[in-house]
C-alpha positions in Angstrom: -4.1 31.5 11.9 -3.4 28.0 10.9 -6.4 25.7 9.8 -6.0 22.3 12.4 -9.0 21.1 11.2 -8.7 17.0 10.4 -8.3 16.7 6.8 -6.0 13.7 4.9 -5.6 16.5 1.7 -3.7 18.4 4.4 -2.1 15.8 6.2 0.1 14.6 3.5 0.2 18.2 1.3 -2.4 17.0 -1.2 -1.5 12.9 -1.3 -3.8 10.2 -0.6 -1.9 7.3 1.0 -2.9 3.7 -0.3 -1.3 1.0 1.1 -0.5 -1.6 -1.9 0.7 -5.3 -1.4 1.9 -7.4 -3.9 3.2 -11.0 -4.5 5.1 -12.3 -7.7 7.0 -15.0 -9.4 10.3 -13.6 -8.4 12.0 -9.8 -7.5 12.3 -8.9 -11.4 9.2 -6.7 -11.7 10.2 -6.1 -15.8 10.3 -10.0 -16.4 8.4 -11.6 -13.5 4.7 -12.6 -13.0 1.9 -10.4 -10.8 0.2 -12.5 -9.0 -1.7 -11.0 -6.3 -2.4 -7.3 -6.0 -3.8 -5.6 -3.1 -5.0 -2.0 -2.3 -6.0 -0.7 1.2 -7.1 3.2 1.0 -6.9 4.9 4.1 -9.5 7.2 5.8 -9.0 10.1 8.4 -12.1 10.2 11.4 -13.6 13.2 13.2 -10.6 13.6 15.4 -7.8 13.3 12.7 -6.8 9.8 13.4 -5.5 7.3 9.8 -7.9 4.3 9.8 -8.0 1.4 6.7 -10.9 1.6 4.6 -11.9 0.4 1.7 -10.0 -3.1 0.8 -9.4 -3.9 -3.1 -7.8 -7.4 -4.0 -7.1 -9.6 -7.0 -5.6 -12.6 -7.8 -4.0 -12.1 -10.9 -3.2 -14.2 -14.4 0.4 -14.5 -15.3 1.4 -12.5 -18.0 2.4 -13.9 -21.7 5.7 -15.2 -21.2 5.8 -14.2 -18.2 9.1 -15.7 -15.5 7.7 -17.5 -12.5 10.4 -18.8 -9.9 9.0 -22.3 -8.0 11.4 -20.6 -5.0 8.7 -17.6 -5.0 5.8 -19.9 -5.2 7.0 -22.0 -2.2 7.2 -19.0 -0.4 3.8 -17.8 -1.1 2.4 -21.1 -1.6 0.2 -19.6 -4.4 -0.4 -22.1 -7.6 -0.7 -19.6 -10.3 -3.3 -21.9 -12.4 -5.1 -23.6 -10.0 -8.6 -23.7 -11.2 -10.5 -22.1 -8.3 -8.4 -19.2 -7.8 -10.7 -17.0 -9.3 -7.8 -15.0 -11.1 -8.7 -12.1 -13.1 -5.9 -9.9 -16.1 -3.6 -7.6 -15.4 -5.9 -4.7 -17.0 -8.8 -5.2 -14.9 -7.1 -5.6 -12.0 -5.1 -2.8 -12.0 -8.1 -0.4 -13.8 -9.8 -1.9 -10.7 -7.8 -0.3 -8.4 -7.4 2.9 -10.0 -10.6 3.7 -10.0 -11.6 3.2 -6.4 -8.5 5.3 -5.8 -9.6 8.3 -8.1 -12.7 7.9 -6.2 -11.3 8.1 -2.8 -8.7 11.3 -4.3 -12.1 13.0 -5.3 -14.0 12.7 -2.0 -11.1 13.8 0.3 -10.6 16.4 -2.0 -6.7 15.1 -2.9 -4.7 15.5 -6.4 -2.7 12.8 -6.2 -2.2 9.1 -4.3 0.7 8.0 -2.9 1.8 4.6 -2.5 2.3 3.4 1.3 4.1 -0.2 1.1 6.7 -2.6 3.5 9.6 -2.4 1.1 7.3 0.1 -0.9 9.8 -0.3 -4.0 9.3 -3.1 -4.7 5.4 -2.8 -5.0 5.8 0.5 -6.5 8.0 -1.1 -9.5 5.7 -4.2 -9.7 2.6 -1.8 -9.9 4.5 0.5 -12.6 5.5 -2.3 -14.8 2.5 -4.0 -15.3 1.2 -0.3 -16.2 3.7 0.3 -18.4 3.0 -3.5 -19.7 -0.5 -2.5 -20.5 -0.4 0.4 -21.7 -2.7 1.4 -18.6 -3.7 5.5 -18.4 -4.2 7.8 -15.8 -2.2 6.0 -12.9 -3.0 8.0 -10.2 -0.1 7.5 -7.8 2.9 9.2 -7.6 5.5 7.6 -10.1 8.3 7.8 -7.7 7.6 9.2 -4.2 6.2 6.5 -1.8 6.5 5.6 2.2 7.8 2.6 3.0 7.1 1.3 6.2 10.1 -0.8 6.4 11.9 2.7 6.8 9.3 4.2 9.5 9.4 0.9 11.3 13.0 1.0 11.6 12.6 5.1 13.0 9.3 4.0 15.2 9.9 0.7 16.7 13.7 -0.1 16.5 12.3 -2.9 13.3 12.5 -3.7 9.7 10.6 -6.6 9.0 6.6 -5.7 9.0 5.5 -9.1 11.6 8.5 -7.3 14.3 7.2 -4.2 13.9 3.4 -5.0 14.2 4.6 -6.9 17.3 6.3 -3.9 18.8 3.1 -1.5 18.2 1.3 -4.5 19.4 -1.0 -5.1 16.3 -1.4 -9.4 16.3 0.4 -10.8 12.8 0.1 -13.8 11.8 2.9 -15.9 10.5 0.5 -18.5 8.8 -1.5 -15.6 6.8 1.3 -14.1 5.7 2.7 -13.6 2.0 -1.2 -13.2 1.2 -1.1 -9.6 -0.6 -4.8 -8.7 1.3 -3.2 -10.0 4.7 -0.3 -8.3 4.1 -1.7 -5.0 2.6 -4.1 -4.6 6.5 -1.3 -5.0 8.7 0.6 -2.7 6.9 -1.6 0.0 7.0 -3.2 -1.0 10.6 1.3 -0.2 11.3 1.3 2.5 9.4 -2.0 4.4 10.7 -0.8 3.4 13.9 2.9 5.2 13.8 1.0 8.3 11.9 -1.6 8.3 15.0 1.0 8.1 17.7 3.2 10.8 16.6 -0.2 12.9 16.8 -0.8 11.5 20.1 2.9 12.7 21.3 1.9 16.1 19.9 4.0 15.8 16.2 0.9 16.8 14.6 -0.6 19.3 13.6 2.4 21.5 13.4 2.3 24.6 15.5 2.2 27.8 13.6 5.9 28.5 14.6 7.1 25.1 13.1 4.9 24.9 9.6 6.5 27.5 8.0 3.3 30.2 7.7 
């Protein structure tokens, strides 16, 4: 007989899903600043509903010769050197992350993350990059594979961009937070638990034993 019981090791065969939200000095992740990284790792409860957890965010320094675009930082409104912003380096920012995730991967009992992001590409290649830059070990997410939740919104709720689709699943956004990578990085995983939780609810999940392939 099938095991049902909750478990996020079994939910995503072995993957711990992290939601990651970044915000740059442009779109080239190989040439562009990092400016903001942030990490929500998500929890399973009692009755095998996703949840957020555990929040990780850092402002982060510009790389060496690093390519900043004024058009990003209107966007984000960030001012790289402003002297308050608490920023932090590439290495220890990243490192940071890693190792609550390695954490999380122990506890739940799962041998790899996997990197949950709106437009998850884009993160994914930022995140790579500045590991690559570094010369960072033991990344624990997936260097490829990720979910992006621009995708599942366009499957779940009919949209693409992440404010539309929180609005559809009724999950409040606001438009004046946004473009903050902690902002951004919550209300992407409150969407994604919540599309992950409803196909449960409309019986998606757990598979029965005729359907998983046992």
């Amino acid at each position: 007989m099938t095991d049902h019981t909750p478990s996020l090791a079994k939910r995503f065969r072995g993957y711990l899903p992290v939601v990651i939200d970044v915000e740059t000095g442009g779109f080239n992740h190989k040439t562009d600043a990092l400016l903001e990284i942030a990490a929500v790792i998500l929890d399973m409860d009692e009755n095998g509903n996703l949840e957020p957890g555990q929040q990780i965010h850092h402002h982060v320094m510009p790389f060496e010769g690093a390519n900043i675009e004024q058009a990003a930082l209107d966007f984000t409104g960030i001012d790289p050197y402003h002297p308050f912003r608490g920023a932090v380096g590439e290495v220890e920012a990243i490192k940071d992350i890693f190792r609550a995730v390695r954490s999380a991967m122990k506890e739940e009992g799962c041998t790899r993350a996997i990197l949950v992001g709106h437009n998850a590409f884009f993160d994914r290649d930022f995140v790579n990059a500045a590991v690559d830059r570094n010369g960072i070990k033991r990344n624990p997410f997936h260097p490829f594979s990720c979910f992006d939740t621009a995708t599942i919104g366009g499957v779940a709720v009919g949209q693409t961009v992440l404010a539309k689709a929180c609005r559809a699943a009724h999950i409040s956004f606001s438009n004046a937070e946004a473009h903050s990578a902690i902002y951004d990085a919550v209300k992407t995983a409150e969407f994604f638990c919540w599309v992950i939780n409803k196909w449960k609810a409309l019986g998606g999940w757990p598979l029965s034993q005729a359907d998983d392939g046992e």
